[in-house]
N, C-alpha and C positions, 0 to 999 in steps of 0.2 A: 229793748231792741235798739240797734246803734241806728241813729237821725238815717244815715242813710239808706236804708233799707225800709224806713218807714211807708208806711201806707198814703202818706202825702209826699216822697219825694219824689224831684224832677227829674225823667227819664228823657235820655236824650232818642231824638228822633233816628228812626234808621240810615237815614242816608247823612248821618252828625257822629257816627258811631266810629271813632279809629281804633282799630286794635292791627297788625301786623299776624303774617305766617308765623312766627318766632313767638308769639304769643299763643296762637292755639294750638301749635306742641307742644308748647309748656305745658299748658291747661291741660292738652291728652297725655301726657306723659308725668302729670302729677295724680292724675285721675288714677290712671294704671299703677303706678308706683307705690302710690299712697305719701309721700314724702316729698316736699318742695325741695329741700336740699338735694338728692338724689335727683329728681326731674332735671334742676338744674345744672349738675352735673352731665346728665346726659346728652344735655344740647348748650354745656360750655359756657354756662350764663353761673355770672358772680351771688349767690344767694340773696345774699339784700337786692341786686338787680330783678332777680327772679319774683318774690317776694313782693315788690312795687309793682310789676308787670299784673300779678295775680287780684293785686289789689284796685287795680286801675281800670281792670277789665269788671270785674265785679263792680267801680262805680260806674260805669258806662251802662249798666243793664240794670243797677240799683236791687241788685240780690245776691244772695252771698249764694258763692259756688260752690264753699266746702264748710264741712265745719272743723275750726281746729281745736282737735284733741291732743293730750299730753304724747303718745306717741306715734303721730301723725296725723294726717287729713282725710277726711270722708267727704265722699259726695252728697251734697245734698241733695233733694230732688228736684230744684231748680238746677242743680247742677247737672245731675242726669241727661234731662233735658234738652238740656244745652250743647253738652258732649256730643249727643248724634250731630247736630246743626257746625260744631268744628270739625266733626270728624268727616264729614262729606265736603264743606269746603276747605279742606288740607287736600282730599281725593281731588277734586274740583282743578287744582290749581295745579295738582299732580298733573291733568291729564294735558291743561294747559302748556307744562314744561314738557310734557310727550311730546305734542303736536308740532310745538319752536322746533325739538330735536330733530322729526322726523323731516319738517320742511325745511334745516340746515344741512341734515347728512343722508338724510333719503329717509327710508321705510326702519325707524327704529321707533323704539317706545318699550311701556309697560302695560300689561293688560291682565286686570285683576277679574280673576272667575271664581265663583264660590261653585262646589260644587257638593249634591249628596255622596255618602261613602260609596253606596252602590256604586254608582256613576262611576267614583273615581277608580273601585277596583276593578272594573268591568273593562270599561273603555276609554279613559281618558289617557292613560299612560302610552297607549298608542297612539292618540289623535293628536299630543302635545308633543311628541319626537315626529311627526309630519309637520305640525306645525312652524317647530323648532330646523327642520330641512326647509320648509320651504319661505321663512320669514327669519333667517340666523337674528336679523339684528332686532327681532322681537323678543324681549321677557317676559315669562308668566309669572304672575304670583297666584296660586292655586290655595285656595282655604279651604278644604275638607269640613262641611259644614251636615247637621242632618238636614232633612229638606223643607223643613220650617224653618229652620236657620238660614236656608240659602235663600228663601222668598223675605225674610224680612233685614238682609243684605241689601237683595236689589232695591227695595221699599225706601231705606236708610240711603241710598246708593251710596252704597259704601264698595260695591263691586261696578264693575262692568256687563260682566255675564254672569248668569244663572244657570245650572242645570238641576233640577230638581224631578220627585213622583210626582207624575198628573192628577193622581186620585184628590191631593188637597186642593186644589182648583189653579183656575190661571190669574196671575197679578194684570195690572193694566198696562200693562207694556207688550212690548212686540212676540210674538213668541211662535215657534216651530219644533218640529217634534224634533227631536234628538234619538236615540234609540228605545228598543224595548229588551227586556229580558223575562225569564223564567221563572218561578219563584217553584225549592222544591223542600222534601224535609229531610231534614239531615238526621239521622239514629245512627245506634250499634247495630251489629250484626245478632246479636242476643236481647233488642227491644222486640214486642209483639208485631210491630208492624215492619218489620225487617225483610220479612218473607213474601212482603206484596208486592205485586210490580207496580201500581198505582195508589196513593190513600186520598180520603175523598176530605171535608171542611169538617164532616161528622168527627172522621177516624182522629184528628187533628185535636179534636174541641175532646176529644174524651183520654187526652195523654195530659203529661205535665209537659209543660210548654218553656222552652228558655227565652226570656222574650229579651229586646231589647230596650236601650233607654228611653222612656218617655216622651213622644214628640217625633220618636223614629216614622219613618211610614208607615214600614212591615207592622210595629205595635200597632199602630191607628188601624192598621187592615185588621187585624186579628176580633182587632175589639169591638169593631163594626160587623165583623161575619160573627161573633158569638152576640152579639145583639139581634141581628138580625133572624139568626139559629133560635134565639130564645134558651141560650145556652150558657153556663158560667166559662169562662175562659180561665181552665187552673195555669196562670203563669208563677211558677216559683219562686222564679227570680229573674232579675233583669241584669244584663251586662251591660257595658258600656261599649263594644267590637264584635267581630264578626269571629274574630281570632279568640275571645272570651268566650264567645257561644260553641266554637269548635270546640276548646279545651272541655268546656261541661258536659259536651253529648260525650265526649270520652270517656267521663267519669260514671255516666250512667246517669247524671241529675235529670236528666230529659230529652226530651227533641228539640232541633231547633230550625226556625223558618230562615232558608235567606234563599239568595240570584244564587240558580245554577252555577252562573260562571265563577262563583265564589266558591261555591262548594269543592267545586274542581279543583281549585287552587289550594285548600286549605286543609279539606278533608281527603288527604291521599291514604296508602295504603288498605290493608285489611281489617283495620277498626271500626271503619264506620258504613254506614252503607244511603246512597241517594235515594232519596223515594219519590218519583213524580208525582204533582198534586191533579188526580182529575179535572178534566174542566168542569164546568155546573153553575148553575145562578147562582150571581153573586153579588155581591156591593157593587152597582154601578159598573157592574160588567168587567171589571179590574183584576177580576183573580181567575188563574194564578200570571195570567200574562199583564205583566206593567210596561208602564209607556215613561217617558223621559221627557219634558220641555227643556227647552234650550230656548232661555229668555233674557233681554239683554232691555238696556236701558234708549228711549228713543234716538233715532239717528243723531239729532241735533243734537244732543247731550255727551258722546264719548269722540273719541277721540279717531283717527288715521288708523292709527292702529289696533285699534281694537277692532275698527271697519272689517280690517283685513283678515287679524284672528277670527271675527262671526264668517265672514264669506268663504274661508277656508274648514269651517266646524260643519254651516251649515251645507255645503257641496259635499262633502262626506259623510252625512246624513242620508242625503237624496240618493248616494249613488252605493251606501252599504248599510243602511241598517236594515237589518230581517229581524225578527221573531228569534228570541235564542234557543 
């Protein structure tokens, strides 16, 4: 093991620590790449400058951030680490240069919202073109995240705003409802439950099921009402969209759970047919009607504009969300 990185070497104290912005995009942009040469290209820095920079940082914290292999670099798990801790103060400094802007040229800025897909295909396309009327010189950057992903964004704060499913719980930060939707099943016209105007968690647990990716809500709901059932849950197969679940109910592979409002959208014509899910005891009261948080990071911590993006999301909450 190189002296420096030893188990007796001298780490300097945190407030002794210099590294620069220009340094931990490198560091994020060599992480992501995988390649110093390339990182450095991307933010214009001479290779050997790059190179020194990577190495400088690493004796400053006296552990190696990557390991170098013959065809590129890996992150270690010190490096891992360390990445969320750059990656929030780059956001950090981001929100810093918002605030300058906005209190040079009035109300501009950028404001990062992760949101679940639900969310995004439901409602957010029309609450971000009001937002974009009534704030022009605000920017979103929107990351389409599942809802465990958007909870451990804010966590990382690597966003500003959250919208996520309520069923997984609430983070410790600020949080107010956001909307609710539907959940119904989507089939053919020639599956056995085609012909019902309603099917109940029973009729659901005893078909082959399209589920979604791992981590989704809808999966986490499924899994929990066939637990709770005392019942196996036949899911076939999982997709990674909503548009991947539509194509397979086409093919006949199964049924699949998603938002009404999505259904609508997706599944047109005379192929398919919507089936509302009865209500009934369920998980935590959650099925089939879901709820939406809209959670953001403490006041003191974001920025002018993002103020203005939450004040504008959540006023349109109050004054339109129903039940879909």
């Amino acid at each position: 093991m190189h002296p420096l990185f030893s188990r007796h070497a001298v780490f300097r104290r945190a407030d002794r620590l210099q590294f620069d912005l220009t340094t931990l995009r490198l560091f994020e942009a060599t992480a992501e790449i995988g390649a110093i040469t390339k990182a450095a290209e991307r933010l214009a820095l001479a290779p050997a400058a790059a190179s020194r920079r990577i190495s400088e940082l690493e004796a400053q914290f006296g552990v190696a951030l990557f390991e170098r292999r013959p065809h590129g670099m890996a992150l270690t798990d010190a490096g891992r680490a360390l990445l969320a801790h750059a990656r929030s103060m780059i956001h950090s400094a981001a929100r810093m240069a918002d605030d300058a802007s906005a209190f040079r040229q009035g109300d501009r800025g950028i404001v990062k919202i992760a949101a679940c897909t639900s969310a995004v295909l439901q409602f957010l396309a029309d609450d971000i073109q009001r937002c974009h009327a009534t704030h022009p010189g605000i920017d979103i950057d929107l990351q389409e995240l599942n809802s465990h992903g958007v909870m451990q964004a804010l966590t990382r704060g690597l966003v500003d705003i959250g919208i996520y499913e309520a069923s997984l719980g609430r983070l410790e930060f600020p949080t107010r409802v956001y909307r609710e939707d539907r959940l119904v099943v989507l089939a053919t016209p020639h599956h056995p439950l085609a012909t019902r105007k309603a099917v109940s968690v029973d009729d659901i647990l005893g078909c082959d099921v399209i589920g979604l990716t791992e981590g989704l809500a809808i999966s986490i709901a499924l899994g929990r009402l066939a637990n709770q059932a005392d019942r196996p849950l036949h899911m076939r197969i999982r997709v990674g969209s909503f548009d991947s679940m539509t194509a397979m109910v086409a093919a006949g592979v199964g049924i699949g759970v998603m938002p009404r409002g999505v259904a609508r959208a997706l599944a047109t014509g005379k192929r398919f047919r919507i089936l509302l899910i009865a209500d009934g005891n369920d998980v935590e009261g959650i099925w089939p009607t879901r709820q939406f948080l809209l959670c953001h990071l403490p006041a003191d911590e974001i920025s002018s504009s993002t103020l203005s993006i939450l004040d504008l999301l959540a006023q349109q909450v109050s004054q339109n969300a129903k039940p879909a």
